[in-house]
C-alpha positions in Angstrom: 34.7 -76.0 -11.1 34.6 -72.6 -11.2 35.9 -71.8 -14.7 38.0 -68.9 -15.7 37.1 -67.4 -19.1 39.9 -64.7 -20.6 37.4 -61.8 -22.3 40.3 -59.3 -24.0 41.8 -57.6 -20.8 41.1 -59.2 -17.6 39.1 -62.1 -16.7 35.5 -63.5 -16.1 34.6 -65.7 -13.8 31.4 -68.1 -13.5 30.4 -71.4 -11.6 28.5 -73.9 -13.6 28.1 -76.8 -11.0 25.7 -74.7 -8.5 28.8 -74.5 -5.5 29.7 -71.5 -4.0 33.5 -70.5 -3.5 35.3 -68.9 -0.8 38.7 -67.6 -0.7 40.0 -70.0 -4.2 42.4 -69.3 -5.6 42.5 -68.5 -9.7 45.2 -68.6 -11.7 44.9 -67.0 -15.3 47.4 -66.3 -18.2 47.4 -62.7 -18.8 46.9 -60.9 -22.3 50.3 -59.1 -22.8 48.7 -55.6 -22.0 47.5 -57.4 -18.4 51.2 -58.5 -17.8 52.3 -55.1 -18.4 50.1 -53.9 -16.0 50.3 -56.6 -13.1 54.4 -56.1 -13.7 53.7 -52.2 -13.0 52.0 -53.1 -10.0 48.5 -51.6 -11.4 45.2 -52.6 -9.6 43.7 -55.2 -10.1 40.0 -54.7 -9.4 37.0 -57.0 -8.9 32.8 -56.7 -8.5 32.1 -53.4 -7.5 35.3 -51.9 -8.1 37.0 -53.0 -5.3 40.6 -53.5 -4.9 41.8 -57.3 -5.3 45.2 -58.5 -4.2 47.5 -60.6 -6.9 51.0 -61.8 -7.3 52.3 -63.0 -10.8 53.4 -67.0 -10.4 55.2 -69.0 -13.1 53.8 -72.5 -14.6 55.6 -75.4 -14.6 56.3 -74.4 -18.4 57.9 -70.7 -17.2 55.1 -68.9 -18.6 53.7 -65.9 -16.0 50.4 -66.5 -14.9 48.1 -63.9 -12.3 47.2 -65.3 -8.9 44.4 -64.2 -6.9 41.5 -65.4 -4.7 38.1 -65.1 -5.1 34.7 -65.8 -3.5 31.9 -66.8 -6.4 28.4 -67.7 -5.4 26.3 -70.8 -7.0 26.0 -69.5 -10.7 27.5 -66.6 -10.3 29.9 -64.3 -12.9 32.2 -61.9 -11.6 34.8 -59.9 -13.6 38.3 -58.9 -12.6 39.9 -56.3 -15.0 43.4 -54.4 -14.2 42.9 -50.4 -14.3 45.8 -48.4 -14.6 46.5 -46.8 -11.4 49.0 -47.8 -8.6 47.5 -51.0 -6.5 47.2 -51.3 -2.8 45.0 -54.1 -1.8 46.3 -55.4 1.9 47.6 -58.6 2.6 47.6 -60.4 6.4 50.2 -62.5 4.8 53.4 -62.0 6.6 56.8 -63.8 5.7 59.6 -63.8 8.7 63.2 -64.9 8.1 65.9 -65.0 10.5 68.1 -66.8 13.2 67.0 -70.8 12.9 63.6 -70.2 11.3 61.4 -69.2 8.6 58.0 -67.9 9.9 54.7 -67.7 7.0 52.0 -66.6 9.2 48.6 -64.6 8.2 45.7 -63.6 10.8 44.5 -67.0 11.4 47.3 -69.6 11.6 51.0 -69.7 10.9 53.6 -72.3 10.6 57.8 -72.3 11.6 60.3 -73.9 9.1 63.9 -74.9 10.6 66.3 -73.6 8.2 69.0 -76.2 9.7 68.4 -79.9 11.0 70.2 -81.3 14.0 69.6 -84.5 15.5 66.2 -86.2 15.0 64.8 -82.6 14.8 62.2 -82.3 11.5 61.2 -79.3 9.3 58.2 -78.1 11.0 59.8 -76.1 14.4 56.0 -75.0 15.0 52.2 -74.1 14.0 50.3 -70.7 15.2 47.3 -71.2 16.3 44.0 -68.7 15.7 45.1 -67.9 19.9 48.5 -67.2 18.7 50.8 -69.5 20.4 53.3 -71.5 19.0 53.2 -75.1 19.4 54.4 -78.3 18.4 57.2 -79.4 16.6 58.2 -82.1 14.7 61.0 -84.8 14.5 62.4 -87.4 12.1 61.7 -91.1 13.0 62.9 -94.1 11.5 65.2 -92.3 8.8 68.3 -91.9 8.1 70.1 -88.5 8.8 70.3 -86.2 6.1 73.8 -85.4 3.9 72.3 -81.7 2.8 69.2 -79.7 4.2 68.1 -76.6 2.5 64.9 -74.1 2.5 64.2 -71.3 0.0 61.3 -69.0 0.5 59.5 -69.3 -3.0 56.7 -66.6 -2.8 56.1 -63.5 -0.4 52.3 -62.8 -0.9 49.9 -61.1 -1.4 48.5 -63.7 -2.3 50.1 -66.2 -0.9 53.7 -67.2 0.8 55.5 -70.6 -0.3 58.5 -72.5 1.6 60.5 -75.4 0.0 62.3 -77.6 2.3 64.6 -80.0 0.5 67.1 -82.8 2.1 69.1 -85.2 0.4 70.2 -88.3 2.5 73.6 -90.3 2.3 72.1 -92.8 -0.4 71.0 -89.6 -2.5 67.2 -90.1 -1.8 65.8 -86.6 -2.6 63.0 -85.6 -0.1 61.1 -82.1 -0.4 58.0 -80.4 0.4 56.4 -76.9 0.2 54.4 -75.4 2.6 52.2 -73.1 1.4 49.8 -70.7 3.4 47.2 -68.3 1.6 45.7 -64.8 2.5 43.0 -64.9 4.7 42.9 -68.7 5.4 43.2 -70.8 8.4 45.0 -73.5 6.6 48.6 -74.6 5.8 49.2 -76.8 2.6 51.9 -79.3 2.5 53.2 -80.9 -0.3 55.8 -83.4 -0.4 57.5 -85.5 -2.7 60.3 -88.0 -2.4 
């Protein structure tokens, strides 16, 4: 894997298995002078000085870690350093709440969350695709209905935007999943646990 390597302020990045990476996503934990600086909103710049987008995420622990997503070629290092003016690296990440449903949608694909269940109706309302049309759906076979539904938008971007859908049925089985969708990527991630 590609393997992050903290080097004072900022971060170094270099594949050792010979695979080249597009659009990953790295997670680091900042020095305290970084944090300061993401928390400013400071660029955060990569190879060449360009501008890279980031958003601060918490572990499963609480501790804040910096998100963003890189590109590294077969044996390649590139470094990522914060520089102390304002950022404004662009995002085609766009979050959309309102009336029955939660739209995270970037350039390439999207997906629509139902913020309330009725009937057999399921979480998923629709997917965007790269055309952008909206279609499918989805619906709830073979299980019981639901005592409590609930969805929380987690994350707004830039780096990515995160959904959690959560239901509780009337034996207090606890179902949820979060749907995430990156930057830049024609993908939606789903993961679900009951």
């Amino acid at each position: 894997a590609a393997t992050p390597a903290a080097t004072g302020p900022g971060l170094v990045l270099h594949d050792n298995l010979g695979r080249s990476w597009r659009n990953e996503m790295v997670t680091f934990s900042p020095s305290t002078a970084d944090l300061a600086l993401a928390r400013h909103g400071d660029a955060l710049l990569g190879p060449g000085g360009a501008e890279v987008a980031y958003q601060i995420v918490d572990d499963a622990s609480g501790k804040p870690k910096v998100a963003f997503c890189a590109d590294l070629d077969a044996f390649e290092t590139r470094s990522y350093r914060f520089a102390r003016q304002p950022g404004h690296a662009a995002t085609d990440l766009v979050v959309e709440t309102g009336g029955d449903v939660i739209r995270l949608s970037n350039s390439a694909t999207g997906i629509a969350l139902r913020t309330t269940l009725t009937g057999d109706a399921g979480p998923v309302a629709a997917l965007r695709l790269h055309s952008g049309q909206w279609v499918g759906g989805s619906k709830l076979l073979g299980t019981k209905a639901f005592n409590s539904y609930s969805t929380k938008v987690l994350a707004k971007g830039p780096v990515f935007a995160e959904v959690q859908c959560r239901a509780e049925g009337a034996d207090h089985h606890l179902w949820q999943a979060r749907f995430r969708i990156f930057a830049n990527a024609p993908v939606v991630t789903v993961e679900e646990t009951s």
